[in-house]
Phi, psi and omega in degrees: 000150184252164194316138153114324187307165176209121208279149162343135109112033186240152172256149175260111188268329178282016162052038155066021164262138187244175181275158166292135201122302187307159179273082188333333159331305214265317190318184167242135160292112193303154173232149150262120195281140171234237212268164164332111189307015166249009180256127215281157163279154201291128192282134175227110226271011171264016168258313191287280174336311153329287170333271188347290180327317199262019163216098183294139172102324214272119164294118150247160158303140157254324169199194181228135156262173159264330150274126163308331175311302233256295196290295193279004206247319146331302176276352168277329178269355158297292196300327190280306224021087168226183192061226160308349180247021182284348168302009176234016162249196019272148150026120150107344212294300174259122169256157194204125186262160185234124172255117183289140181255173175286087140146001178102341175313163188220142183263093171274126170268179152203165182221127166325208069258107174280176218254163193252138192270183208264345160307284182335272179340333220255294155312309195300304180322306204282306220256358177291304177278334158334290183288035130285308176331289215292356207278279165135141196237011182105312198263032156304000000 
């Protein structure tokens, strides 16, 4: 057998490096491992935060944890967005509830809130002081 081959049911020990020489043949066909079949696959929180965006209020998923820890140290970095989660900022943008699952996992939702602009605020204002005026306080 030549260097490097690796028979049925044999582990290929040599990390794919062959001797000079050797016959391509005999390599092993590399493969790509992805994550363990009991580990959920990794969220890719700059797709979810897109979601979010385009339907504001409306709760989603971002991913299931298996810890509450996990779950909640995640949803604290959303509402901050900082680190890995700075694509959910800026700061504030999103609030995100932890749903306990059957068996202890935790569910993180978020929801968009977009921000209110200084017309709206403006408004808001106007019409606040408008009802005082109308209410009548006696000093008219």
């Amino acid at each position: 057998m030549a260097v490097g081959s690796v028979r049925a049911g044999q582990k290929d020990t040599s990390g794919g490096v062959q001797p000079s020489g050797a016959a391509s043949t005999d390599r092993p066909t590399p493969t790509v491992s992805g994550p363990p079949a009991d580990k959920p696959p990794r969220t890719c929180h700059r797709e979810v935060a897109d979601r979010l965006r385009a339907q504001p209020g409306t709760w989603g998923l971002v991913g299931i944890y298996p810890h509450a820890t996990s779950a909640h140290k995640l949803a604290r970095c959303i509402r901050n967005a900082y680190g890995r989660c700075a694509v959910y900022g800026p700061a504030g943008s999103f609030e995100t509830r932890t749903v306990k699952l059957l068996g202890g996992s935790r569910r993180v939702e978020a929801r968009y809130m977009p921000p209110r602009s200084d017309d709206d605020l403006w408004a808001e204002a106007l019409a606040a002081l408008t009802e005082d005026r109308a209410g009548g306080d006696g000093s008219g």
